[in-house]
Backbone as a ProteinNet text record, in pm:
[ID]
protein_1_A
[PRIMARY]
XXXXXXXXXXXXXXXXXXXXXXXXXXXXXXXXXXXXXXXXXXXXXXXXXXXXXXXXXXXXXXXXXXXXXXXXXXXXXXXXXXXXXXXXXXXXXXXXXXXXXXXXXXXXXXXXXXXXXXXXXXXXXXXXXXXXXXXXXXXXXXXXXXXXXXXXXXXXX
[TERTIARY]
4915.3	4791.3	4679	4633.2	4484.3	4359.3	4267	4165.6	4038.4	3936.4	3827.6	3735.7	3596.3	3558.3	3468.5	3461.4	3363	3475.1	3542	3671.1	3697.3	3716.5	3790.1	3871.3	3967.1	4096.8	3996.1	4048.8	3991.1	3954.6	4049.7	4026.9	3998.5	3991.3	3881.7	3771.4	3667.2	3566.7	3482.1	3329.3	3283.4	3246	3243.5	3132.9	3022	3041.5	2894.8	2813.1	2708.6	2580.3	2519.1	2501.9	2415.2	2275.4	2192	2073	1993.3	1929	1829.1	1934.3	2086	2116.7	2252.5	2327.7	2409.6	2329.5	2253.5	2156.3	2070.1	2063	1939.4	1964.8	1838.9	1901.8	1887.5	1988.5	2037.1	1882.2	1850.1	1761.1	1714.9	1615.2	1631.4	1604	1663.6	1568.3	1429	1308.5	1196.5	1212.9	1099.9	1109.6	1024.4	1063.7	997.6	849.9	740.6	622.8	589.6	648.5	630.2	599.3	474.6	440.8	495.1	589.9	569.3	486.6	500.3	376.4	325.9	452.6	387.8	537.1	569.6	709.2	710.4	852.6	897.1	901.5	871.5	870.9	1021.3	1120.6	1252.3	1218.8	1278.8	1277	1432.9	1420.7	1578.6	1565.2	1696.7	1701.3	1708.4	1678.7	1727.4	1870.9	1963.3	2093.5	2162.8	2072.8	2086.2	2047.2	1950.2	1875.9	1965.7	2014.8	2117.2	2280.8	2288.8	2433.3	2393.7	2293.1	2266.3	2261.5	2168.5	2177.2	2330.1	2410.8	2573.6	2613.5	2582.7	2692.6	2648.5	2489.6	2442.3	2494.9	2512.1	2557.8	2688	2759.8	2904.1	2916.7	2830.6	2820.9	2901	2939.9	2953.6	2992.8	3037.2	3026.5	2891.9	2919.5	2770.1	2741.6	2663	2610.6	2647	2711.7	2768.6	2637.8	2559	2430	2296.6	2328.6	2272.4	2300.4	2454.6	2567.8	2485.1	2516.7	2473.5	2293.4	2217.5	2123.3	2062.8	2132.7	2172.4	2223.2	2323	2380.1	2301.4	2235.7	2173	2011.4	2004.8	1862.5	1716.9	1763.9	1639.1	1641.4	1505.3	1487.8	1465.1	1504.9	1522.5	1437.4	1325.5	1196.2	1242.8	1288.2	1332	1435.2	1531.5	1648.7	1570.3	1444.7	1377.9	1298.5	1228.1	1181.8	1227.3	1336.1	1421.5	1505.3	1571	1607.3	1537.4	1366.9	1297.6	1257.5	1274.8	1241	1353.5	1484.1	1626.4	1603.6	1548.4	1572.1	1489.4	1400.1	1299.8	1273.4	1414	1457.3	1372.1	1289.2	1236.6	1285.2	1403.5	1506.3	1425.9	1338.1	1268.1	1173.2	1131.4	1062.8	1120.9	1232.7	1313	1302.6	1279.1	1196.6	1113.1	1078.9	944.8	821.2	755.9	611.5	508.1	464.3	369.7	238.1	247.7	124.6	9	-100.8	-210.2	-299.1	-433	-540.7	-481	-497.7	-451.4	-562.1	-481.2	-506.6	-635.7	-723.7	-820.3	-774.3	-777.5	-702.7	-837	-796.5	-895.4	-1003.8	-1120.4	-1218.1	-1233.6	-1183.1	-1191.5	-1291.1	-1421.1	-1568.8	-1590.2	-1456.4	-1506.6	-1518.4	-1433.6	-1497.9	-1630.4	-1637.1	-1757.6	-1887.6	-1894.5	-2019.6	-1990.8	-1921.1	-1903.9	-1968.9	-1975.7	-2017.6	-2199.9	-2203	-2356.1	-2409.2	-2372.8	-2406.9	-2479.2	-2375.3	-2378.1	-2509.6	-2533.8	-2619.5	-2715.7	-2737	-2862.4	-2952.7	-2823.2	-2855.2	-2901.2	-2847	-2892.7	-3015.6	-3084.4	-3212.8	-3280.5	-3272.4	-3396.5	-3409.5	-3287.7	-3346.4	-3445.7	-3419.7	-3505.5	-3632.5	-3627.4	-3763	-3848.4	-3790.7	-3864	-3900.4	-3822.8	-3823.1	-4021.4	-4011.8	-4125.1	-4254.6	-4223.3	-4317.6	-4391.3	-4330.4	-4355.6	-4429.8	-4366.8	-4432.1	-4589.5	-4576.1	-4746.7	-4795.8	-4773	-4850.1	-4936.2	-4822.3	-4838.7	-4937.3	-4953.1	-5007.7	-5165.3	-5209.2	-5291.9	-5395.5	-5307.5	-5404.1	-5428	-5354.3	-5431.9	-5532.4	-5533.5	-5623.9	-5790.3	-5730.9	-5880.9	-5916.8	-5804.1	-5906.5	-5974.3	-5860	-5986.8	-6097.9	-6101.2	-6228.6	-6192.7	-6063.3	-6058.5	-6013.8	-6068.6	-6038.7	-5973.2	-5839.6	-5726.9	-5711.7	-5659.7	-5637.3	-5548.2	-5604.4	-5541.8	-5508.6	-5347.3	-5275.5	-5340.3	-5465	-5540	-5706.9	-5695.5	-5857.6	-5779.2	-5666.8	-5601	-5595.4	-5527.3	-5509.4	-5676.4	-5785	-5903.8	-5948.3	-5943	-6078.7	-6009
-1942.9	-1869.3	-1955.4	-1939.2	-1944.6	-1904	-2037.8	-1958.4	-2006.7	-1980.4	-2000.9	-2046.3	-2151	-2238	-2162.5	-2102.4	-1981.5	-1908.7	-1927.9	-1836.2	-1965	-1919	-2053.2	-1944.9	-2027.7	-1924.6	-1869	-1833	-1782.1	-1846.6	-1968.1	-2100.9	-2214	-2212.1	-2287.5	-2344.8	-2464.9	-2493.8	-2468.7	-2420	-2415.3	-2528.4	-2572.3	-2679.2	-2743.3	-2870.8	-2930.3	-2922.7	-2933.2	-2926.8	-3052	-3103.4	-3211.3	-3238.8	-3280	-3213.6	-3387	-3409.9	-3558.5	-3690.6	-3688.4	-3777.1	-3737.5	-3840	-3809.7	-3851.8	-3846.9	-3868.3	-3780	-3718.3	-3568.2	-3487.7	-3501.9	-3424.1	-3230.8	-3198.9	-3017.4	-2984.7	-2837.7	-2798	-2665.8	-2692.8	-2566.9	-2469.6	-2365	-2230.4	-2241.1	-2157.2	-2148.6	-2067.8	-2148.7	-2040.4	-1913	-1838.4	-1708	-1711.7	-1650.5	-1700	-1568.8	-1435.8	-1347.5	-1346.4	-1320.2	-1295.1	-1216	-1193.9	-1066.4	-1013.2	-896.1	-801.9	-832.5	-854.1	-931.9	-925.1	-1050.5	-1108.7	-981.9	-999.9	-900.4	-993	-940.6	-1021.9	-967	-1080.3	-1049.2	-1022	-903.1	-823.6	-858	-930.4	-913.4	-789.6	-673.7	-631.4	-690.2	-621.7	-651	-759.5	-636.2	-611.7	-744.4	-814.2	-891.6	-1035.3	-1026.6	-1122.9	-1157.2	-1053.8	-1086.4	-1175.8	-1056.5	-1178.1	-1289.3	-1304.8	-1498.5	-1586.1	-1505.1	-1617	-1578.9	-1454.7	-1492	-1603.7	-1599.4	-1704.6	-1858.7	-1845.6	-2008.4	-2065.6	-1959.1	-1998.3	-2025.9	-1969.9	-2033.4	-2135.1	-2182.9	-2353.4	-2459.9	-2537.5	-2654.7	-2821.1	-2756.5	-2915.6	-2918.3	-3080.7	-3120.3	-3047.8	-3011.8	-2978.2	-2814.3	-2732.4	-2600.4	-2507.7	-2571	-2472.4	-2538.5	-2622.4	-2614.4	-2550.2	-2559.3	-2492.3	-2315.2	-2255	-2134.8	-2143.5	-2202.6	-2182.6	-2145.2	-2250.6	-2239.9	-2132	-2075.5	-1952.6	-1836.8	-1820.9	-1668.5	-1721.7	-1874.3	-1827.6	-1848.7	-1913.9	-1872.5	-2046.4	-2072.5	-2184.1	-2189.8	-2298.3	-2322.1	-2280.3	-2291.2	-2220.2	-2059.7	-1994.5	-1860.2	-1862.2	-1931.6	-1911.6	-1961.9	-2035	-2081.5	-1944.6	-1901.9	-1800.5	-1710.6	-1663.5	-1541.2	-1517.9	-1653.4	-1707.5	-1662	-1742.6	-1678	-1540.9	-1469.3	-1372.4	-1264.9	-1331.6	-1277.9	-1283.3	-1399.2	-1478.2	-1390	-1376.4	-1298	-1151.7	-1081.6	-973.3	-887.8	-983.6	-878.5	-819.8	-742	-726.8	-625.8	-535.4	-454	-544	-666.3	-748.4	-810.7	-820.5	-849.4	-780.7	-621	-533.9	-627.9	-628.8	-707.8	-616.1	-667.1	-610.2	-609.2	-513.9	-437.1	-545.8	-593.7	-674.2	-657	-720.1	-645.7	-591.5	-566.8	-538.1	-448.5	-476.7	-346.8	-222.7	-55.5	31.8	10.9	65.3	66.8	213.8	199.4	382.7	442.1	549.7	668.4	720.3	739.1	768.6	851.2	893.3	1035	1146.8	1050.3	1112.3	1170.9	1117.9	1152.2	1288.8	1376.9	1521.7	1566.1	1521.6	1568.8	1477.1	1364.2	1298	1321.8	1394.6	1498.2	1634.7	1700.2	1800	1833.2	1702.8	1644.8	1614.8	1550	1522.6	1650.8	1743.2	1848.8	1928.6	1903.5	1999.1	1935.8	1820.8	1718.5	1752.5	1784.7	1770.6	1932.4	2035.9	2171.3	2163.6	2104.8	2101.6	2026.2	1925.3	1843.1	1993.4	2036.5	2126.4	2228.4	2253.3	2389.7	2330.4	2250.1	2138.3	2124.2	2073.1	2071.2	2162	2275	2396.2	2507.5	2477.5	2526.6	2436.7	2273.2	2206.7	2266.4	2328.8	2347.3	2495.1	2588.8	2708.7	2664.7	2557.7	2533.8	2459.5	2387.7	2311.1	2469.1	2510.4	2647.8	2737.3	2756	2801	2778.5	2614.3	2590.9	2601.4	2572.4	2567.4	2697.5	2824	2944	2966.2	2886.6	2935.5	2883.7	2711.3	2641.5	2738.2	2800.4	2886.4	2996.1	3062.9	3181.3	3140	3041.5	3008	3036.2	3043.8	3129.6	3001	2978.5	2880.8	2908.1	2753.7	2773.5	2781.8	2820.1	2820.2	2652.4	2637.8	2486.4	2556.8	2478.4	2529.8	2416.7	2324.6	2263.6	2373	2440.4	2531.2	2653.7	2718.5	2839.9	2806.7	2653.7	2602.8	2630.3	2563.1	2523.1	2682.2	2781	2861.1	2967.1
3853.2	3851.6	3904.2	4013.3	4045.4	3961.6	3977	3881.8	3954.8	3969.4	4028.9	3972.9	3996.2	3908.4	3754.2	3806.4	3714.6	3602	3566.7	3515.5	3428.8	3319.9	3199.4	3110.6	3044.2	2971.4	2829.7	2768.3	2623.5	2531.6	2527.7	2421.3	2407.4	2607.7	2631.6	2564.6	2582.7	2537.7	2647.9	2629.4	2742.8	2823	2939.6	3005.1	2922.9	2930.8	2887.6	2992.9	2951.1	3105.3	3069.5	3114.5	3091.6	3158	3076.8	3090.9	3105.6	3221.2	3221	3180.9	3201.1	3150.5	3001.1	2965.8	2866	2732	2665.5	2598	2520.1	2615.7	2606.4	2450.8	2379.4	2265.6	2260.8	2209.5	2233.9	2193.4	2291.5	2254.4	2208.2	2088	1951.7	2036.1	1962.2	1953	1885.7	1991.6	1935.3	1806.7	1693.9	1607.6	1601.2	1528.3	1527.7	1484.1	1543.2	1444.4	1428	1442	1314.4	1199.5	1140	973.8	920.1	798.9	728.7	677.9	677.4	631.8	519.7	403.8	260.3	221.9	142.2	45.8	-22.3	-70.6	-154.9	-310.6	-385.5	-543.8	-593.7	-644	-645.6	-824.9	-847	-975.3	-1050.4	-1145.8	-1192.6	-1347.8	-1314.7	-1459.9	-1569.7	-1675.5	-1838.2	-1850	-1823.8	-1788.9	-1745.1	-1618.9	-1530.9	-1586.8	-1669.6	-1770.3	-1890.9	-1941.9	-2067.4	-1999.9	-1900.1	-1812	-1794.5	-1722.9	-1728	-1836.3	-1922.8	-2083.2	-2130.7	-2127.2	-2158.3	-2089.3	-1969.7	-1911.8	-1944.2	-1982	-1993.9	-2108.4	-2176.9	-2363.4	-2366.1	-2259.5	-2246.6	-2178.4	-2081.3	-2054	-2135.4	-2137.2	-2197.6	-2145.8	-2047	-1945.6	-1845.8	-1874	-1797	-1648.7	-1631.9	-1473.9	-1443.1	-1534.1	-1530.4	-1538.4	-1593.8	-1566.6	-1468.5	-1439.5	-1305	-1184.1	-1192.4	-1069	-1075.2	-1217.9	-1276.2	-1200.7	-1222.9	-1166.8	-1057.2	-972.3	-833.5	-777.9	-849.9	-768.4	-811.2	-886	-941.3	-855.4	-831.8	-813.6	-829	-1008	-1057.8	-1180.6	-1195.6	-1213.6	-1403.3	-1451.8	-1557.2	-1695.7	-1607.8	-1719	-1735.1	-1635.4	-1700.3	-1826.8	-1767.5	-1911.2	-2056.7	-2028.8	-2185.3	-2221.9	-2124.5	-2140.8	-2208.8	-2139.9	-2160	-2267.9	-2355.6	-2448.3	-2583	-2544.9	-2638.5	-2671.3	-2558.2	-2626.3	-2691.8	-2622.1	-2701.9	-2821.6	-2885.6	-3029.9	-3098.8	-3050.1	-3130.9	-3174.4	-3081.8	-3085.9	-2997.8	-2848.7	-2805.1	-2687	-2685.9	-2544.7	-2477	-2527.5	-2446.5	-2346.4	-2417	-2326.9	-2234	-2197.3	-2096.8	-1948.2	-2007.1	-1862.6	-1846.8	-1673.4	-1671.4	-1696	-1700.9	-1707.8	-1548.8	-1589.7	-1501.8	-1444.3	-1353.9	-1276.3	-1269	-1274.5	-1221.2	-1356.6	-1304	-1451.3	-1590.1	-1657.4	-1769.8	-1766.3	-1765.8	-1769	-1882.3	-1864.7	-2004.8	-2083.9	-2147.2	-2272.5	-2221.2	-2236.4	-2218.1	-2288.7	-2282.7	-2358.2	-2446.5	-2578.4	-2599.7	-2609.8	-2594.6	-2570.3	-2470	-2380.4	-2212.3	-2189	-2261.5	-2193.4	-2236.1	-2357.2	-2406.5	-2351.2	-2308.7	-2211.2	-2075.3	-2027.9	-1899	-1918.5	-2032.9	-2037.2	-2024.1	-2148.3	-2153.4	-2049.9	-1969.8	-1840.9	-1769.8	-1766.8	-1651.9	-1705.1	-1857.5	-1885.9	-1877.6	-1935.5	-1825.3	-1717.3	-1607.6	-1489.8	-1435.7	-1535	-1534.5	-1578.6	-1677.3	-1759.6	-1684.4	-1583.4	-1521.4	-1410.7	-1361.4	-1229.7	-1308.1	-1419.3	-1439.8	-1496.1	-1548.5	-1593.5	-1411.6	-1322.3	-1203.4	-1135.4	-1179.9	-1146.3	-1208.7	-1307.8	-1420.2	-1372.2	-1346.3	-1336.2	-1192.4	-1098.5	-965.6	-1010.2	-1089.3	-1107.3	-1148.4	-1279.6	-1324	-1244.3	-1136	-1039.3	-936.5	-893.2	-838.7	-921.9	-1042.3	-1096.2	-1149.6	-1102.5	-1147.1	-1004	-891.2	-714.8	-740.5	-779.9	-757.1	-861.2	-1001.3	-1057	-994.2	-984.1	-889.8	-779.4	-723.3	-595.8	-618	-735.9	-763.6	-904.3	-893.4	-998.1	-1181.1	-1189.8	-1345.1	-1422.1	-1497.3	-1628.2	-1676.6	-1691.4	-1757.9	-1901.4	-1957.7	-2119.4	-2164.3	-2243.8	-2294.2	-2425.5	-2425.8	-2563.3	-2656.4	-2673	-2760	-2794.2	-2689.9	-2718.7	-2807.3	-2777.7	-2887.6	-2993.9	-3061	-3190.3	-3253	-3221.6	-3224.3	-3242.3	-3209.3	-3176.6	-3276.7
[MASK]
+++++++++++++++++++++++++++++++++++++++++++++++++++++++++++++++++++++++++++++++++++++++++++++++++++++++++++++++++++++++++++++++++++++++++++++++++++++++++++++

């Protein structure tokens, strides 16, 4: 069989190329300088939390829970963590918890200082409303000359 220089068998190794010399060190791939959009926060279950402290409690040779560490992941302050709050019987606390500000509870006044409000805001319009009638009411009396009644001259007379 003829083979032509470009043609190598299957199991071949490919050609070295040599690049400036036998010396030259291989050269990387650029890296990626893509950002992610934002990390993902790795969530472990309950479930997932109790298997690890099983398996740590069955440890007993040296270095078996480091190995254990290593492969799940997750660093030593959790299993103290997580431990404690086994002990203490708090396995619901094992869900993680919710990030971020705490909800404030709800007002129970709130419908009722919503309501107040609205009527507030009904009573200033009709209050500005009246004040505009007696403003109105007093330019026509100055123009036609008629003296107003003061609710202090009715008490009095």
């Amino acid at each position: 069989m003829e083979r032509s220089g470009t043609e190598r068998s299957a199991g071949a190794p490919p050609p070295r190329q040599i690049a400036n010399g036998p010396t030259a060190p291989p050269v990387a791939a650029a890296p990626n300088p893509e950002v992610l959009e934002k990390p993902q926060r790795r969530r472990i279950s309950a479930s997932d939390k109790l298997r690890i402290l099983q398996e740590a409690d069955r440890c007993t040779e040296s270095g078996q829970i480091g190995a254990l560490l290593r492969r799940e992941g997750i660093y030593s302050s959790y299993l103290q963590k997580w431990s404690k709050q086994r002990d203490a019987g708090a396995l619901g606390a094992l869900h993680g918890q919710k990030r971020g500000p705490r909800a404030l509870a709800p007002n129970p006044l709130a419908p009722q200082v919503a309501q107040q409000q609205r009527e507030i805001t009904r009573l200033e319009k009709k209050l500005k409303r009246a004040e505009a009638i007696i403003e109105f009411q007093k330019k026509i009396a100055a123009m036609l000359d008629i003296p107003l009644n003061h609710p202090d001259d009715e008490e009095n007379g």
